[in-house]
N, CA, C and O atoms as a DFTB+ gen file, in Angstrom:
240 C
 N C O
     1  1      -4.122       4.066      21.826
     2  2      -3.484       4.146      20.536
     3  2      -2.350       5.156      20.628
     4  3      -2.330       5.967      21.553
     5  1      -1.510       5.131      19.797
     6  2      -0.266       5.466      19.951
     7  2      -0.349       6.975      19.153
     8  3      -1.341       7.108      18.436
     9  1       0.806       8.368      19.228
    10  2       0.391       9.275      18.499
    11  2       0.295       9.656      17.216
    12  3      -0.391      10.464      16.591
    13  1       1.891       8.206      16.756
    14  2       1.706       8.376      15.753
    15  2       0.492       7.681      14.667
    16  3       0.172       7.980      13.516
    17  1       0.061       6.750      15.504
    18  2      -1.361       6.087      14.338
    19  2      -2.612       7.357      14.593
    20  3      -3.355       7.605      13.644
    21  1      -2.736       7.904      15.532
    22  2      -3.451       9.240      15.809
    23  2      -3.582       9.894      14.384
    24  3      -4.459       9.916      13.520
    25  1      -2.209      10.463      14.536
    26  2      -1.678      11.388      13.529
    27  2      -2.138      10.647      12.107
    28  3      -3.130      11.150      11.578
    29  1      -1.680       9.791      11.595
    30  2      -1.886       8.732      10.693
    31  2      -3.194       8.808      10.421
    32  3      -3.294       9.387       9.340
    33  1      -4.360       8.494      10.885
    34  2      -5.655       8.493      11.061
    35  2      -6.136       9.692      10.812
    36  3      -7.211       9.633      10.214
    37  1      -5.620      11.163      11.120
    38  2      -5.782      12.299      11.039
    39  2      -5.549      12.695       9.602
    40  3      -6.610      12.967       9.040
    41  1      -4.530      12.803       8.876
    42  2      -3.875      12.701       7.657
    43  2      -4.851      12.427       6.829
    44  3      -5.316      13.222       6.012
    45  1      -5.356      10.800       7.078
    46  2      -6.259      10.387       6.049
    47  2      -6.844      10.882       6.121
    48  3      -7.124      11.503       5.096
    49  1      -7.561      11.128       7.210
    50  2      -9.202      12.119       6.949
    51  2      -9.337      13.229       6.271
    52  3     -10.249      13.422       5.467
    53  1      -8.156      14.297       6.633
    54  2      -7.796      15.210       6.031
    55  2      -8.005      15.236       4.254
    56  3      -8.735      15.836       3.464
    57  1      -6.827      14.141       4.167
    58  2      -6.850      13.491       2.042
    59  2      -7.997      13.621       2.002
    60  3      -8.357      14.758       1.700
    61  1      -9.150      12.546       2.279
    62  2     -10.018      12.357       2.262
    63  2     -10.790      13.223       1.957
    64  3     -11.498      13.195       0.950
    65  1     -10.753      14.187       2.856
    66  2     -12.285      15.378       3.188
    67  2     -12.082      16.183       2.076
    68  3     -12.962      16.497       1.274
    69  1     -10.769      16.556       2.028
    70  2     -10.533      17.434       0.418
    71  2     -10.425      17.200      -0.926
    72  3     -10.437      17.989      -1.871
    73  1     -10.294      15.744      -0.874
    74  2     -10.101      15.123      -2.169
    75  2     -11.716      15.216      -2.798
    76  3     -12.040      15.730      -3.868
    77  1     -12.429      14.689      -1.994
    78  2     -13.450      14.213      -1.543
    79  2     -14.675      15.481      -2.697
    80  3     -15.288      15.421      -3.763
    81  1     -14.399      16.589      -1.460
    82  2     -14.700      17.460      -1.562
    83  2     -14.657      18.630      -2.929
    84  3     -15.376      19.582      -3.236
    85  1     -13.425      18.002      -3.537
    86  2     -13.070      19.153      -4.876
    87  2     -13.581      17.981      -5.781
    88  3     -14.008      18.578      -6.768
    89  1     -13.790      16.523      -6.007
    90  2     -14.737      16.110      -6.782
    91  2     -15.859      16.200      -6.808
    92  3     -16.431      16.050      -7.888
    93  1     -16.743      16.537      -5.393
    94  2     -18.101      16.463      -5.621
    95  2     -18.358      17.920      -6.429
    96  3     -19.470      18.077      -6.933
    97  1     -17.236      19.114      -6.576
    98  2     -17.657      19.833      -6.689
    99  2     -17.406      20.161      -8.896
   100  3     -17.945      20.947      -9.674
   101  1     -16.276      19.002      -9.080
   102  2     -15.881      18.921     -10.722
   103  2     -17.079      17.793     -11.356
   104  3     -17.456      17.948     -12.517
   105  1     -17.582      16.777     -10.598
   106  2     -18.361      15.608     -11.103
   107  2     -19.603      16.173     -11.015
   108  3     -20.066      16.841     -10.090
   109  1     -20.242      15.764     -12.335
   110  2     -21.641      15.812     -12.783
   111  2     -22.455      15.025     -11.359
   112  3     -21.968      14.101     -10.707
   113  1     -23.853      15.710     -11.106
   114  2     -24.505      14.831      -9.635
   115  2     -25.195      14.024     -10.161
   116  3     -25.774      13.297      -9.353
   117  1     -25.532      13.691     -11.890
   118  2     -26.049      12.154     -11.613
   119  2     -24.980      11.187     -12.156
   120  3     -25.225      10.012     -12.431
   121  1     -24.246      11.545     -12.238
   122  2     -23.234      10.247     -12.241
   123  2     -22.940       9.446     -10.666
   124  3     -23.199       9.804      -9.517
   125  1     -22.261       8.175     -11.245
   126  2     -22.334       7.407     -10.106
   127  2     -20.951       7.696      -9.281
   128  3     -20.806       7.228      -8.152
   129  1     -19.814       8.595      -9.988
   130  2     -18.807       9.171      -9.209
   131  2     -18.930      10.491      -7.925
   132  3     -18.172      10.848      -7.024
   133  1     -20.173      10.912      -8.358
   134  2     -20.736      12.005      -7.624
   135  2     -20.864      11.328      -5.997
   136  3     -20.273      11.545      -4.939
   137  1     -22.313      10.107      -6.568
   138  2     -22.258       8.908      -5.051
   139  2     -20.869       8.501      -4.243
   140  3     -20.860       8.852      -3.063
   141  1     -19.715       7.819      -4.720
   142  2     -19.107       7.621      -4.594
   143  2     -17.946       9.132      -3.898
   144  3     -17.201       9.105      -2.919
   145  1     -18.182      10.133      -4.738
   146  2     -17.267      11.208      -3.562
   147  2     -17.986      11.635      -2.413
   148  3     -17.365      12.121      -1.468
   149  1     -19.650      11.468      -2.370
   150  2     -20.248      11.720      -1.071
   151  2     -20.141      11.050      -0.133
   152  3     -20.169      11.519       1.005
   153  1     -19.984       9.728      -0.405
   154  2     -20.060       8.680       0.645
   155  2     -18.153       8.670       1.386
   156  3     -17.850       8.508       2.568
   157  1     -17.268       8.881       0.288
   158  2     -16.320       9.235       0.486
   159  2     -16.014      10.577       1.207
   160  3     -14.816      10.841       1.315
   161  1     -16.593      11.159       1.540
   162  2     -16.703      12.276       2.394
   163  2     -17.439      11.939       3.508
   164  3     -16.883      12.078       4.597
   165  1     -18.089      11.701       3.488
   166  2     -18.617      10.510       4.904
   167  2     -17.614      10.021       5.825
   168  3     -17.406      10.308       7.004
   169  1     -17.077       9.278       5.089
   170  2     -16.121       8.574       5.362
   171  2     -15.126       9.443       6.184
   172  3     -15.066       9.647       7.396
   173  1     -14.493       9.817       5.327
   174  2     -13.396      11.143       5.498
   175  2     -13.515      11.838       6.779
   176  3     -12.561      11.992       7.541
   177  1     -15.387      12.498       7.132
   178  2     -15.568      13.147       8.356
   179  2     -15.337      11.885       9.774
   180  3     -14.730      12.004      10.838
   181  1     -16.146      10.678       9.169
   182  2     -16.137      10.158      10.615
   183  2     -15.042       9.589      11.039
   184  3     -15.015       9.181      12.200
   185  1     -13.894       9.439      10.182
   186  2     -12.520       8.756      10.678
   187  2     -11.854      10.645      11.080
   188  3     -11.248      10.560      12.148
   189  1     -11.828      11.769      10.686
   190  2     -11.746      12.762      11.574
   191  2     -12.300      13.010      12.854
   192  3     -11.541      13.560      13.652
   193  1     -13.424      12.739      13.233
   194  2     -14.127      12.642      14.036
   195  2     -13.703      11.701      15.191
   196  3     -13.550      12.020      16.370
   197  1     -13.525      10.349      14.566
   198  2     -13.501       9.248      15.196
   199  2     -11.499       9.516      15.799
   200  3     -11.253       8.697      16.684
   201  1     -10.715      10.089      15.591
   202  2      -9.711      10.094      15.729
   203  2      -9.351      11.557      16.840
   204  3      -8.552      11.741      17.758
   205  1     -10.317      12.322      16.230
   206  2     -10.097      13.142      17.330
   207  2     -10.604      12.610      18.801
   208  3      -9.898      12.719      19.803
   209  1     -12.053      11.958      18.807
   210  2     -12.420      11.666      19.921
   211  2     -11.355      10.724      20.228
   212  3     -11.608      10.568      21.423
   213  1     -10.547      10.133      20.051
   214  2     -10.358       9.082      20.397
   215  2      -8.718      10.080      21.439
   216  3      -8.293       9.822      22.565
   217  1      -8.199      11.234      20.381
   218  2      -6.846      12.088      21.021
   219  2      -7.494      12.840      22.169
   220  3      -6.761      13.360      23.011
   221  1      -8.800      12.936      22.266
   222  2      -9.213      13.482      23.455
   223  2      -9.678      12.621      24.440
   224  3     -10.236      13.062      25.446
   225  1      -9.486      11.317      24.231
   226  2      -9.830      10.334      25.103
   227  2      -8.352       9.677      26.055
   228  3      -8.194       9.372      27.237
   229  1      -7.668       9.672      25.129
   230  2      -6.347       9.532      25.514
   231  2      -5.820      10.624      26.217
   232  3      -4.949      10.290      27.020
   233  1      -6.079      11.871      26.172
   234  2      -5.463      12.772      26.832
   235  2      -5.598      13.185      28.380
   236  3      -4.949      13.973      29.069
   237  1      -6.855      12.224      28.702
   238  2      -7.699      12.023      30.257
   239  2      -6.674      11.297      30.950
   240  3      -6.850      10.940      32.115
């Protein structure tokens, strides 16, 4: 993969993890937006995750 979809991939996760993150912390936890920013933080980590492994795979 190329650096800039890297980068791209990185970004989102980033949005993601913080967006993510400052709702779970404004939304009531039994609402169903609460579910929805956790799983969205999920999300968020493993496309960080998944993008780094992938810039350290490329870098071999």
């Amino acid at each position: 993969m190329s650096g800039d979809g890297l980068k791209l991939f990185l970004r989102a996760g980033v949005f993601l993890v913080i967006i993510s993150l400052l709702l779970i912390l404004l939304v009531p936890r039994e609402s169903a937006e609460f579910v929805v920013s956790v799983l969205s933080l999920v999300i968020g980590l493993l496309l960080l995750g998944l993008s780094l492994l992938a810039h350290l795979w490329g870098r071999r």
